[in-house]
PyMOL commands that place a pseudoatom at each C-alpha (Angstrom):
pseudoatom trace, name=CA, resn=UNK, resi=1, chain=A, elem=C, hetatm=0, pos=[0.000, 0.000, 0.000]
pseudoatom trace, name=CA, resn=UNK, resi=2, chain=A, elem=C, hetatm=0, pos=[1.764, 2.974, -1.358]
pseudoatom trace, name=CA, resn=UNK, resi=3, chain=A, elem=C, hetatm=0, pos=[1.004, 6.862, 0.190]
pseudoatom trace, name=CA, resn=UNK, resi=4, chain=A, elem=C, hetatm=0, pos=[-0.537, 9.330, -1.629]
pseudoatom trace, name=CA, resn=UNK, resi=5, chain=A, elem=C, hetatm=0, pos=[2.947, 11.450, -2.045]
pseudoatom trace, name=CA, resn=UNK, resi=6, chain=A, elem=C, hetatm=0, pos=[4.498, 7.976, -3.323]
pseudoatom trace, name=CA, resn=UNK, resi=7, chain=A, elem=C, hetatm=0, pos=[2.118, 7.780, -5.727]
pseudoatom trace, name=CA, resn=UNK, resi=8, chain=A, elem=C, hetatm=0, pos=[2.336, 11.313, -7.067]
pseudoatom trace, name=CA, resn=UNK, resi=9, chain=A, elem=C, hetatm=0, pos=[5.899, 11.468, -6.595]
pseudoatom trace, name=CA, resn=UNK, resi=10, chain=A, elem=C, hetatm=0, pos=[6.538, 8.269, -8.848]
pseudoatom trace, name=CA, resn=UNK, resi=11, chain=A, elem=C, hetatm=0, pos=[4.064, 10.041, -11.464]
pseudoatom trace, name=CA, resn=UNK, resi=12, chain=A, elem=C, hetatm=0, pos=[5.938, 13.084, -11.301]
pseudoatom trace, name=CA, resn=UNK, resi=13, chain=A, elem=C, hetatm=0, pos=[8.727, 11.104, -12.779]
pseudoatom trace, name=CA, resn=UNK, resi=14, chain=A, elem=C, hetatm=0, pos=[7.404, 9.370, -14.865]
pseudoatom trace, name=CA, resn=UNK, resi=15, chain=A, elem=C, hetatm=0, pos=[7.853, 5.874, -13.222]
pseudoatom trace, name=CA, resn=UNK, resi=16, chain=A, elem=C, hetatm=0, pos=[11.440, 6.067, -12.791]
pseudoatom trace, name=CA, resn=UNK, resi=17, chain=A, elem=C, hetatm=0, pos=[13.415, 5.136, -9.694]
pseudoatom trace, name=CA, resn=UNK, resi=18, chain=A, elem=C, hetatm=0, pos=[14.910, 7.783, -7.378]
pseudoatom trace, name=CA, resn=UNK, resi=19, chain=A, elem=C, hetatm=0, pos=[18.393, 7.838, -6.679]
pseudoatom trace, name=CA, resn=UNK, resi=20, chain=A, elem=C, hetatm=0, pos=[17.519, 7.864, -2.813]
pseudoatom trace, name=CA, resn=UNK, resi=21, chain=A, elem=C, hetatm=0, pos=[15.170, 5.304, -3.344]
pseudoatom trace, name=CA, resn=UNK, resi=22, chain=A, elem=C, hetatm=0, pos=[18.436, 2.745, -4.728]
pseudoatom trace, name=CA, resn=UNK, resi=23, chain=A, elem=C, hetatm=0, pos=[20.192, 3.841, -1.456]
pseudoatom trace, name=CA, resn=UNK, resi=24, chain=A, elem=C, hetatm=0, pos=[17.574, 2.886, 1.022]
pseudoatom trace, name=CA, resn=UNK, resi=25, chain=A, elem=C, hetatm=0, pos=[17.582, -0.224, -1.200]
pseudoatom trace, name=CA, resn=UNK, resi=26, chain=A, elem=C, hetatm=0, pos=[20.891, -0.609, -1.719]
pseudoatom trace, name=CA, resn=UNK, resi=27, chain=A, elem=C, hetatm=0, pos=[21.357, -0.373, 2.649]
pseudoatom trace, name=CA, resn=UNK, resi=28, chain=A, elem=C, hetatm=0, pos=[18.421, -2.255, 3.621]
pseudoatom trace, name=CA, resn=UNK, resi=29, chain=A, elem=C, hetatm=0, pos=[15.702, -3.673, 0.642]
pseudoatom trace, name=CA, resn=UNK, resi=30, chain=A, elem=C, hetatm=0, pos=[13.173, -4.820, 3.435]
pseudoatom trace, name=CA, resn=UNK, resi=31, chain=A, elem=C, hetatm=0, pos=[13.393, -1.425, 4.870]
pseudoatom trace, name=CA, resn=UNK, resi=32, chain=A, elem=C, hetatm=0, pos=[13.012, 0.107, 1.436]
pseudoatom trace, name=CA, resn=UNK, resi=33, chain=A, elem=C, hetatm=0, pos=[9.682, -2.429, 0.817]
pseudoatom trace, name=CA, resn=UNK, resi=34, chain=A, elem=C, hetatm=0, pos=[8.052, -1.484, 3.727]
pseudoatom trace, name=CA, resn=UNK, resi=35, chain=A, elem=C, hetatm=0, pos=[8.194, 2.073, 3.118]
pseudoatom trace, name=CA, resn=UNK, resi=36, chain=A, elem=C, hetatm=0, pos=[7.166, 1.245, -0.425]
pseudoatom trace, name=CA, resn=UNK, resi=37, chain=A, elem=C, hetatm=0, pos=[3.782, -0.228, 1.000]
pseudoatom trace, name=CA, resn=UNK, resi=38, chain=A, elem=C, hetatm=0, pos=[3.282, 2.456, 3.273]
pseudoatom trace, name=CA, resn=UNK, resi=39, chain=A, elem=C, hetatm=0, pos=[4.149, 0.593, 6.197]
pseudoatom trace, name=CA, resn=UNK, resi=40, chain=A, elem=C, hetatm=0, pos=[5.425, 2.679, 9.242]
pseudoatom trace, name=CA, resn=UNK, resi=41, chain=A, elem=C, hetatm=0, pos=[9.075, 3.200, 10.132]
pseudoatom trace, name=CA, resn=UNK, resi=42, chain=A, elem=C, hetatm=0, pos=[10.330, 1.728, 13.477]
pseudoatom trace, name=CA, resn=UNK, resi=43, chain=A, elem=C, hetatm=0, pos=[12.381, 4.826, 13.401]
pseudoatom trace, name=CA, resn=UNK, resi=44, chain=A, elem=C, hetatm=0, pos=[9.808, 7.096, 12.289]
pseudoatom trace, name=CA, resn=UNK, resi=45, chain=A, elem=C, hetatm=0, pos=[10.339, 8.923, 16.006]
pseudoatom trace, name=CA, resn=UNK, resi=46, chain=A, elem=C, hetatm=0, pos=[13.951, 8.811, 16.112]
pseudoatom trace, name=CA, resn=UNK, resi=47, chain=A, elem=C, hetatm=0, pos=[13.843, 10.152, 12.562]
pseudoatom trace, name=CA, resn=UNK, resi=48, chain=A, elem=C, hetatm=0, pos=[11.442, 13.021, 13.462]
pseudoatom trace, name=CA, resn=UNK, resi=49, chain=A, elem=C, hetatm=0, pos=[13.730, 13.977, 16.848]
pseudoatom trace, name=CA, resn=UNK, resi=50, chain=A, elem=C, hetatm=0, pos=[16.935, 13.768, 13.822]
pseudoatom trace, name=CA, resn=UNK, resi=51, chain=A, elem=C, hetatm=0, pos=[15.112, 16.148, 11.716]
pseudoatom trace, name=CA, resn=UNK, resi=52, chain=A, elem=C, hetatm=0, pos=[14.514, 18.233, 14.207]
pseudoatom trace, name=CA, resn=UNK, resi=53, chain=A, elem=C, hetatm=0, pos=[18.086, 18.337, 15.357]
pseudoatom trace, name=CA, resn=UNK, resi=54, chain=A, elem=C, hetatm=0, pos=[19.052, 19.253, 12.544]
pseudoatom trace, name=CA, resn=UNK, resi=55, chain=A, elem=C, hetatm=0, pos=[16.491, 21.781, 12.133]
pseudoatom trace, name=CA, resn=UNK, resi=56, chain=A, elem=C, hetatm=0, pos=[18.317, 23.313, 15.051]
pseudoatom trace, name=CA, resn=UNK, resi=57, chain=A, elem=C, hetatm=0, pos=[21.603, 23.141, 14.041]
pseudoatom trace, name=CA, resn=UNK, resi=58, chain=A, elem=C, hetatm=0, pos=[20.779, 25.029, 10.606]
pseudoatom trace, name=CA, resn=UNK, resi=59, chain=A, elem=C, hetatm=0, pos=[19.096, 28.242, 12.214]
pseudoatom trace, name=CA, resn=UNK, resi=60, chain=A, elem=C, hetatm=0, pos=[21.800, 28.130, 14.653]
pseudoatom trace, name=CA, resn=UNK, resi=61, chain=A, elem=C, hetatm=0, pos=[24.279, 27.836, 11.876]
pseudoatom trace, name=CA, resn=UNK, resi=62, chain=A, elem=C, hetatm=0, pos=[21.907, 30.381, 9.986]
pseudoatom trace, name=CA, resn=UNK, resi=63, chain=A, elem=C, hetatm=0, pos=[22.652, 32.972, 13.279]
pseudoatom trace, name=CA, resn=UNK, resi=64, chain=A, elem=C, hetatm=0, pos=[26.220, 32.321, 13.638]
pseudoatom trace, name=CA, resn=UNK, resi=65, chain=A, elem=C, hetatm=0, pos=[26.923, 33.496, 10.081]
pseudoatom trace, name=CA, resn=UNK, resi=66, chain=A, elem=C, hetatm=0, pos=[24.616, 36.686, 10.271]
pseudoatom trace, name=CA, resn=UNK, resi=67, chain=A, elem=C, hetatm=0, pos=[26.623, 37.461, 13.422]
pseudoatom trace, name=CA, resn=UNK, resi=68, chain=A, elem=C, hetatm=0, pos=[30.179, 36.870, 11.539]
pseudoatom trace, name=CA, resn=UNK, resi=69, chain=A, elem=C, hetatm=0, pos=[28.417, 39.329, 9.088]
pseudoatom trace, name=CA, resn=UNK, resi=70, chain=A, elem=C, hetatm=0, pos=[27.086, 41.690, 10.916]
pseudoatom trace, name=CA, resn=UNK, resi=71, chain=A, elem=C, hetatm=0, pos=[30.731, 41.633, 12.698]
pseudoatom trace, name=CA, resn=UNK, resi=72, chain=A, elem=C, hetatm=0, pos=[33.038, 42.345, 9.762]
pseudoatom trace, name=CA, resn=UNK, resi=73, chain=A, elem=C, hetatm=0, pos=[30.680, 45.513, 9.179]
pseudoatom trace, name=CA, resn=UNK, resi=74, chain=A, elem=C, hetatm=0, pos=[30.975, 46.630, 12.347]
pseudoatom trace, name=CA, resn=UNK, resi=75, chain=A, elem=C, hetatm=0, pos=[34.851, 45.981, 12.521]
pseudoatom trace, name=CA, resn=UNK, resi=76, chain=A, elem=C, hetatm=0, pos=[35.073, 47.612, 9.214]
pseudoatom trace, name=CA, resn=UNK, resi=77, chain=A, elem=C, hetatm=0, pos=[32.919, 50.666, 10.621]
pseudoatom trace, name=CA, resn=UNK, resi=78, chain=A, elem=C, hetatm=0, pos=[35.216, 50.700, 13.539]
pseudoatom trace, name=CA, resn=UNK, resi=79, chain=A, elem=C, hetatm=0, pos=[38.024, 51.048, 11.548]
pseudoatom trace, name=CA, resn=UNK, resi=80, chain=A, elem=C, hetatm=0, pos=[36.989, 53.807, 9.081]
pseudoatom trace, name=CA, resn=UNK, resi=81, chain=A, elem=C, hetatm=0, pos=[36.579, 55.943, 12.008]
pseudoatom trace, name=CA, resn=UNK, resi=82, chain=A, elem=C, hetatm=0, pos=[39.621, 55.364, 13.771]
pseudoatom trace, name=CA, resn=UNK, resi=83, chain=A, elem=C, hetatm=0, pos=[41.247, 56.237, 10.633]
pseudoatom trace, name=CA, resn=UNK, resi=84, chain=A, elem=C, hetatm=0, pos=[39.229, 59.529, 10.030]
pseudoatom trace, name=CA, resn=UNK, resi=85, chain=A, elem=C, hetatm=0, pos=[40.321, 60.365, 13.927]
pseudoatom trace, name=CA, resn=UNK, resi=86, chain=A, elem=C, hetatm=0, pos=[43.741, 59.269, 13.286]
pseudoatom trace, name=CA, resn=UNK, resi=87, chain=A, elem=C, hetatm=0, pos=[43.486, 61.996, 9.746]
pseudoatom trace, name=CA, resn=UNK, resi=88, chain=A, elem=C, hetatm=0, pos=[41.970, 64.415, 12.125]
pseudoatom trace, name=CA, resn=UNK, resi=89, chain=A, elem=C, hetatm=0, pos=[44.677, 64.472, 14.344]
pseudoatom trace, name=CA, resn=UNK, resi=90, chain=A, elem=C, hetatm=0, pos=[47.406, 64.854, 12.076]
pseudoatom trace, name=CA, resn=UNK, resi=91, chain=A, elem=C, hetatm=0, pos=[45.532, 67.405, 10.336]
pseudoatom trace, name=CA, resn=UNK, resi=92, chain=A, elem=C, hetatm=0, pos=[45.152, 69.348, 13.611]
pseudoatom trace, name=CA, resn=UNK, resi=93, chain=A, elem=C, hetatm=0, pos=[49.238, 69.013, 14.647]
pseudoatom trace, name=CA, resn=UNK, resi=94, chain=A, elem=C, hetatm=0, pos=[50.271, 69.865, 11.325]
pseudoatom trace, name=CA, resn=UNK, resi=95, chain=A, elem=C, hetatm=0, pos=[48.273, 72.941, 11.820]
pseudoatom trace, name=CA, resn=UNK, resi=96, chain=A, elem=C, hetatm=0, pos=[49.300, 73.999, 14.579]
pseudoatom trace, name=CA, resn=UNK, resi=97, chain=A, elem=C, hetatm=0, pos=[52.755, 73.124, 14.231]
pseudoatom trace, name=CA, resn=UNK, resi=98, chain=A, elem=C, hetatm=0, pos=[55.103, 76.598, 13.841]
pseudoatom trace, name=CA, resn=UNK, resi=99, chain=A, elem=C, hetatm=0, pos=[56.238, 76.831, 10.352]
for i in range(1, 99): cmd.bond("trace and resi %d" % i, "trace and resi %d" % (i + 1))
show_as sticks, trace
zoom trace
């Protein structure tokens, strides 16, 4: 007994095979029949709590590298203005420097 998205997904291409679907195969064919019929997974919940994990790891991933980001900006900010003080000062000793 096949799901609905099985069904539709095979359609979709036309009757051909997956790639994913020769690696389930390929690692475990009574696995791959099962989930063929539409039989549940033993690991369904273990899968769920690994998809979640991973769910977590991306937006965490996702907020590291807006911080890195947002950092160089800000270090690149930073040092734009200490050069513009650094020009400043000069500017200011040279003029009042005695000629």
């Amino acid at each position: 007994m096949q799901t609905e998205d099985e069904d539709t997904s095979r359609q979709r291409r036309g009757g051909t095979v997956a790639a994913s679907e020769l690696a389930e195969y390929s690692y475990c064919h009574r696995a791959w029949w099962l989930a063929w019929r539409g039989e549940p997974s033993a690991a369904s919940p273990a899968m769920k709590r690994g998809v979640a994990a991973h769910d977590r790891i991306g937006i965490s991933v996702r907020r590291g590298n807006s911080a890195a980001r947002h950092g160089l900006a800000l270090a690149i900010v930073g040092a734009s203005l200490l050069l513009i003080v650094i020009a400043a000062i000069l500017i200011i000793h040279a003029a009042a420097a005695p000629r």
